[in-house]
Every structure is written in structure tokens, then in C-alpha cells.
C-alpha positions in Angstrom: 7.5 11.0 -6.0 9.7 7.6 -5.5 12.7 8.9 -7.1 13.0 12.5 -4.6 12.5 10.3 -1.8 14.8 8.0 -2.8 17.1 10.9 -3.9 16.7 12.3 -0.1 17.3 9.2 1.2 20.0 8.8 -0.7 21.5 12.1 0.5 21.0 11.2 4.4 23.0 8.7 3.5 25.7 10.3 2.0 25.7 12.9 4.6 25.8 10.2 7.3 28.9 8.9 6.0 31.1 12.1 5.3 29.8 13.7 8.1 33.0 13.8 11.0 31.1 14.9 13.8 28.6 12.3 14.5 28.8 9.2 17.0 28.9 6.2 15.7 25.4 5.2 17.1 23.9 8.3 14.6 25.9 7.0 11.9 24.4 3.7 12.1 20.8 5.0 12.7 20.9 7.1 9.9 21.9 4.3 7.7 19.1 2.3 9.0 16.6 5.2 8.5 18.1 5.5 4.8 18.0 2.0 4.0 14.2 1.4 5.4 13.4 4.6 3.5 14.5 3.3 0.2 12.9 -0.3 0.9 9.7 1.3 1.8 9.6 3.7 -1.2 10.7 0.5 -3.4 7.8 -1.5 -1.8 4.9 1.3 -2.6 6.4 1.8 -5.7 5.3 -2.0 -6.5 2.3 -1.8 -4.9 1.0 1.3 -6.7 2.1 -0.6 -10.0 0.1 -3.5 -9.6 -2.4 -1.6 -8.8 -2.4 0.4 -11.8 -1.4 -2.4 -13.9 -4.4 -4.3 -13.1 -3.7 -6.9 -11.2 -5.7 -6.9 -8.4 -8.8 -5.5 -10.8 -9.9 -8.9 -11.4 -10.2 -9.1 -7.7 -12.2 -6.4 -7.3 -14.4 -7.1 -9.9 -15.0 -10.6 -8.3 -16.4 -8.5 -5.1 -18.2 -6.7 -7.4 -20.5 -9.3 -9.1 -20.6 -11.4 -5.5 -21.4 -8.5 -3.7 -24.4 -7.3 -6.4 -25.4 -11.4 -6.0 -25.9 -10.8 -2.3 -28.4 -7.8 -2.7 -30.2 -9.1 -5.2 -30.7 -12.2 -3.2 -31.1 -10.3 0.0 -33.8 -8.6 -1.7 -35.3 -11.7 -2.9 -35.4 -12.8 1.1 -37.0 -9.7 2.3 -40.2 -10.3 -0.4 -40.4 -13.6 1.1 -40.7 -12.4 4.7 -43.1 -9.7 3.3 -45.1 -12.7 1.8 -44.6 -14.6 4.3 -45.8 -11.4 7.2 -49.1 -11.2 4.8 
């Protein structure tokens, strides 16, 4: 998926350069668009890597055991209100 968008990107480039009939002002905002099309693509690229790579699994797994901690010691606080109702 990164490399077609960065192959079309790539192209609006290329078009945005040869092209003769465009202003300079749609020159240059094509260019921009390319170039913060390519850094985006590069960035999610990264991101879905990590991500796949596991580095943000031990995260997660950290939220995992602290969040089962908290119900079982919310459940622990609602026996003693029950107890505590009686």
C-alpha cells in the first residue's frame, strides 16, 4: 500500500514539474501535496511497523494486567459495601 502511494505521489510530482501549462503557484502546491504525501505514507509506514513489531505490546500488556488489578479490586470493594449494607 506504501509503495503505490508513494508511486502516485511520486508521479504528481513528476507531472508537476514537466507539466508547461501550470502557474507557478500549482507547481509549488503540487510539490507540497507530493512531499507531505510521501512524509505521511513514510510516517504510517513506521508506525504500522512498530506496531507489528511489537513494540508497543509490552504496553499494552501493562494495561492489561493493571486494568484486570482494578476489577478485581473493584470487585473486592463492592463485597465490602455489600458487607458493610448487611
Amino acid at each position: 500500500l506504501s509503495a503505490s502511494v508513494l508511486e502516485a505521489s511520486t508521479k504528481v510530482l513528476g507531472f508537476s514539474i514537466k507539466s508547461k501549462n501550470l502557474k507557478g503557484t500549482h507547481v509549488k502546491a503540487l510539490r507540497d501535496a507530493a512531499a507531505a504525501i510521501a512524509a505521511g505514507t513514510n510516517l504510517m509506514a513506521k508506525y504500522i511497523a512498530n506496531d507489528k513489531c511489537g513494540e508497543n505490546l509490552d504496553i499494552i500488556e501493562e494495561l492489561r494486567v493493571e486494568n484486570n488489578n482494578l476489577k478485581e479490586s473493584l470487585k473486592d470493594m463492592k463485597k465490602e459495601l455489600e458487607e458493610i449494607k448487611k
